[in-house]
Residue frames as a rotation matrix with the C-alpha (Angstrom) as fourth column:
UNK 1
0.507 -0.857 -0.092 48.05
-0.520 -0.389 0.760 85.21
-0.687 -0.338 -0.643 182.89
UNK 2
-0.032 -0.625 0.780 49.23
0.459 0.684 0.567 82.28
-0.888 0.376 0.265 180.45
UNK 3
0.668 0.261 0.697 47.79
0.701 0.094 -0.707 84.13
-0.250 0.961 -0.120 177.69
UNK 4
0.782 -0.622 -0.044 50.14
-0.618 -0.783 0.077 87.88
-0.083 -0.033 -0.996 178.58
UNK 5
0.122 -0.611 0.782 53.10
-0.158 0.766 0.623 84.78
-0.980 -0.199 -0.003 179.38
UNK 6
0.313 0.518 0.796 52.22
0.500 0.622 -0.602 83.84
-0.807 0.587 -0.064 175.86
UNK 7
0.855 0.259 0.449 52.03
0.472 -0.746 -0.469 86.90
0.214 0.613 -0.760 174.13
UNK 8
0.503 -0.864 0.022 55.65
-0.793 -0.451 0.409 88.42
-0.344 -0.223 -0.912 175.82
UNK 9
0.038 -0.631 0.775 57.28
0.125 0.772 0.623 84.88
-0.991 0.074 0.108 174.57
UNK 10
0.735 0.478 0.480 56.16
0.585 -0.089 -0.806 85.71
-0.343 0.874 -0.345 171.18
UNK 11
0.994 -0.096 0.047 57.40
-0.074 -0.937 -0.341 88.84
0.076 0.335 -0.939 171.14
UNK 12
0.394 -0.905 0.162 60.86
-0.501 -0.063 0.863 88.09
-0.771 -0.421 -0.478 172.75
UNK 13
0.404 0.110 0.908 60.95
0.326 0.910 -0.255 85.35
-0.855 0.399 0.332 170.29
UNK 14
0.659 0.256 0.707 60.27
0.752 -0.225 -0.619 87.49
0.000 0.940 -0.341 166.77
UNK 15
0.909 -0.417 0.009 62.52
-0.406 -0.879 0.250 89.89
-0.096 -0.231 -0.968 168.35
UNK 16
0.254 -0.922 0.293 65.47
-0.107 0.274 0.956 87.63
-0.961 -0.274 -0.029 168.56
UNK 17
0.273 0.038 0.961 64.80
0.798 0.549 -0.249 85.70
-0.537 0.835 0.119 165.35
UNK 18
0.955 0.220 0.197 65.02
0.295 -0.712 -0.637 89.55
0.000 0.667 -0.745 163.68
UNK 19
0.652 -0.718 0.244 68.33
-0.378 -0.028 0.925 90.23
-0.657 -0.696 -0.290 165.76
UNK 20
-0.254 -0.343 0.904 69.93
0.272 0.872 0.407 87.05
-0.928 0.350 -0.128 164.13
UNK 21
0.355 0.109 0.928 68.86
0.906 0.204 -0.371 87.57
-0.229 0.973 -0.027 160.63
UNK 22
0.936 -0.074 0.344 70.22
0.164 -0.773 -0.613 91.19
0.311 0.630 -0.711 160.44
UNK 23
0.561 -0.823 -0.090 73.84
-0.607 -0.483 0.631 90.44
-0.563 -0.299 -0.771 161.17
UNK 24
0.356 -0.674 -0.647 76.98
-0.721 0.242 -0.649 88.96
0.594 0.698 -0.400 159.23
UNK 25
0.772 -0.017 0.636 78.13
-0.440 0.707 0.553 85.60
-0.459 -0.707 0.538 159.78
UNK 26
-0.340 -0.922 -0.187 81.79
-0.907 0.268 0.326 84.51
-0.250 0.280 -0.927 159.44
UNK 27
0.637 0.646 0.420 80.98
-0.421 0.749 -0.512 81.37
-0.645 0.149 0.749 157.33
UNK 28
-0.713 -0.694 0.104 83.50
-0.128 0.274 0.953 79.03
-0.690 0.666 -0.284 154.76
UNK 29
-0.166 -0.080 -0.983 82.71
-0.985 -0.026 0.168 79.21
-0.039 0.996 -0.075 151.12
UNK 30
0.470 0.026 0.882 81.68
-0.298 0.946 0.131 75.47
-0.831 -0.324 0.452 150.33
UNK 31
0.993 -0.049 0.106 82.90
0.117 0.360 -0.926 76.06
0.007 0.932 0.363 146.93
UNK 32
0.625 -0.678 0.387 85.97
-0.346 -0.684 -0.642 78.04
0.700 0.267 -0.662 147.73
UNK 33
0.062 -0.742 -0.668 86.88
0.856 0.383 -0.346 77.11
0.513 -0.551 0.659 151.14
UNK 34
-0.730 -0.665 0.159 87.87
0.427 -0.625 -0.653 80.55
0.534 -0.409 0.740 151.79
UNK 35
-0.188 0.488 -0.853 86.18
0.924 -0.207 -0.322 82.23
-0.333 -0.848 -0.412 155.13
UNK 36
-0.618 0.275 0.737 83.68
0.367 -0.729 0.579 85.13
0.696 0.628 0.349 154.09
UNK 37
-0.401 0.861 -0.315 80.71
0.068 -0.314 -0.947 87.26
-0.914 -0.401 0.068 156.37
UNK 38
-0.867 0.466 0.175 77.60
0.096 -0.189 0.977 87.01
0.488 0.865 0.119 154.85
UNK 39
-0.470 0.731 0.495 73.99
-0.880 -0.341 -0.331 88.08
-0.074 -0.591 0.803 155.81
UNK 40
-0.519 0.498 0.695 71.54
0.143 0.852 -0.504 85.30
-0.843 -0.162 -0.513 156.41
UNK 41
0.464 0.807 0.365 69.87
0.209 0.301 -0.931 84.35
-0.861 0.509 -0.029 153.03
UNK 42
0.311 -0.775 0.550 71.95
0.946 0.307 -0.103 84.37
-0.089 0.553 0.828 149.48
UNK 43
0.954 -0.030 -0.297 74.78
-0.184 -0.842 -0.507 85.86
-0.235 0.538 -0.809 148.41
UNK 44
0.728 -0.656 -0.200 77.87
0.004 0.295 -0.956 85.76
0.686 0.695 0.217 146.82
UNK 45
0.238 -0.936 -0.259 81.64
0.959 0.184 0.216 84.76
-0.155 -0.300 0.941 147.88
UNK 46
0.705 -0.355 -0.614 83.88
-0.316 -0.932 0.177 87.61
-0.635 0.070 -0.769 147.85
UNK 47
-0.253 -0.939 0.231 86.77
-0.465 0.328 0.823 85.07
-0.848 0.101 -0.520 146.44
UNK 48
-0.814 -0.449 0.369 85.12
0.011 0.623 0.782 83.09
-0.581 0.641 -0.502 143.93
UNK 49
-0.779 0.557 -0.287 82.00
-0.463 -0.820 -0.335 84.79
-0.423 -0.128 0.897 143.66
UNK 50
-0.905 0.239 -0.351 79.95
0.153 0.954 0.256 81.55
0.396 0.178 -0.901 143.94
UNK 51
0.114 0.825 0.554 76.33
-0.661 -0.353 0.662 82.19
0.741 -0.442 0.505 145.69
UNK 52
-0.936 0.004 -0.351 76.18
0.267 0.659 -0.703 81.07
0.229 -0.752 -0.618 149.20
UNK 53
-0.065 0.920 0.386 72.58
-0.403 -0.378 0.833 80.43
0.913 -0.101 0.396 150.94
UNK 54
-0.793 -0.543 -0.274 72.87
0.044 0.398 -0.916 80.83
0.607 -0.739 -0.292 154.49
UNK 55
0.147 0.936 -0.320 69.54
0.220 0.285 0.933 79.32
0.964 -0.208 -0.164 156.21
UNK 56
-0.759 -0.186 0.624 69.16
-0.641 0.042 -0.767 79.67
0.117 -0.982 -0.151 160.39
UNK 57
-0.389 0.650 -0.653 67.42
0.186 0.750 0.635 76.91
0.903 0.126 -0.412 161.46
UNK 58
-0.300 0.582 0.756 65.68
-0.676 -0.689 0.262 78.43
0.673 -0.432 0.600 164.53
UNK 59
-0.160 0.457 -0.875 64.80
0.503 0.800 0.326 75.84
0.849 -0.388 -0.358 167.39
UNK 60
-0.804 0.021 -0.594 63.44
0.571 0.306 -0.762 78.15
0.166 -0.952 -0.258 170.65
């Protein structure tokens, strides 16, 4: 049973973690300041068109 227990955490897991990485996050510009959505991993400001690299740091 721990191993099925085991094997459904996984999954819920890799499922979330996917979740989370395929939406837009309202984040500030560290260069700009100015509040932007961006997807998780780089890309650019809209304002100042600086590169932002937004990381999740995953902890369950």
């Amino acid at each position: 049973m721990s191993k099925f227990t085991d094997d459904i955490m996984k999954q819920v897991t890799n499922k979330a973690k996917n979740e989370l990485n395929e939406r837009l996050y309202d984040v500030e510009c560290p260069h700009c300041k100015h509040k932007v959505k961006v997807p998780t991993g780089k890309s650019y400001c809209s304002n100042c068109s600086e590169e932002i690299d937004l990381t999740l740091d995953f902890d369950f």
